[in-house]
N, C-alpha and C positions, 0 to 999 in steps of 0.2 A: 504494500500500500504506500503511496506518496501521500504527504500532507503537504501543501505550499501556505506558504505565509507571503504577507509583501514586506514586512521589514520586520524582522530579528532583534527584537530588544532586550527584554529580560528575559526573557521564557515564559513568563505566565502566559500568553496567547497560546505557545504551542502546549502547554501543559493543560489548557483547560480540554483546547480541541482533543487529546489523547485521551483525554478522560470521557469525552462526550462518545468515540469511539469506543472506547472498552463497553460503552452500554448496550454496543451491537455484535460484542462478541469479541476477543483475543486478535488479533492479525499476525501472523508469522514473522513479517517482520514491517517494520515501518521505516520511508526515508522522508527526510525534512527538505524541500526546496524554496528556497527565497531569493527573492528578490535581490532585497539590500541588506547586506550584514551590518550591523551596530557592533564593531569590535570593542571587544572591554566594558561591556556595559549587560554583563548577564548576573542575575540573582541565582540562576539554575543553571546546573549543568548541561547545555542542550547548546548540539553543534549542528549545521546543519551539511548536509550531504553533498547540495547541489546551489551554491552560491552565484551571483547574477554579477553583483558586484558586492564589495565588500568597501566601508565606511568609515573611516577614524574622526570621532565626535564624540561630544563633553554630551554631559547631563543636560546643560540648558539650549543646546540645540536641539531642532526636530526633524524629521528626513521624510522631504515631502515628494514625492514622487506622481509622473502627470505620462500617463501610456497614450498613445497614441495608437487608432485599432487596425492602421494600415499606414506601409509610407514610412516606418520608421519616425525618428522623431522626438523617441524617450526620454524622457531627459529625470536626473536627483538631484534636490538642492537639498543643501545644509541653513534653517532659517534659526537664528538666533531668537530666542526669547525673552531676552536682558534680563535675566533671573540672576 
């Protein structure tokens, strides 16, 4: 089973989602794909398998992300929150 996420922050996202999963039963094995990695910024142990790109960012920045559905285009910005 794959899980995607769009940005990798602490883990609690992927932990809740695993948890929602187990209530349909065990899967053999599960891989994590995201998007944008948040490096250094996990509460939980949880790496993910299949990374898009990967992000070195503080606490008070946020990682805003804008897909485009054809055409390329993608683009991640790092937006400060003056915290």
């Amino acid at each position: 089973m794959i899980l995607i996420d769009d940005v990798l922050y602490t883990g609690r996202t992927v932990r809740a989602a695993m948890a929602a999963m187990l209530a349909y039963g065990r899967p053999s094995t599960v891989s994590l794909l995201v998007l944008v990695d948040r490096v250094r910024t996990r509460e939980l142990q949880v790496s993910a398998s299949y990374i898009g790109i990967k992000v070195e960012s503080v606490e008070t920045e946020r990682v805003l992300v804008e897909l485009k559905e054809s055409g390329g285009g993608d683009k991640v910005f790092l937006v400060s929150t003056g915290n």
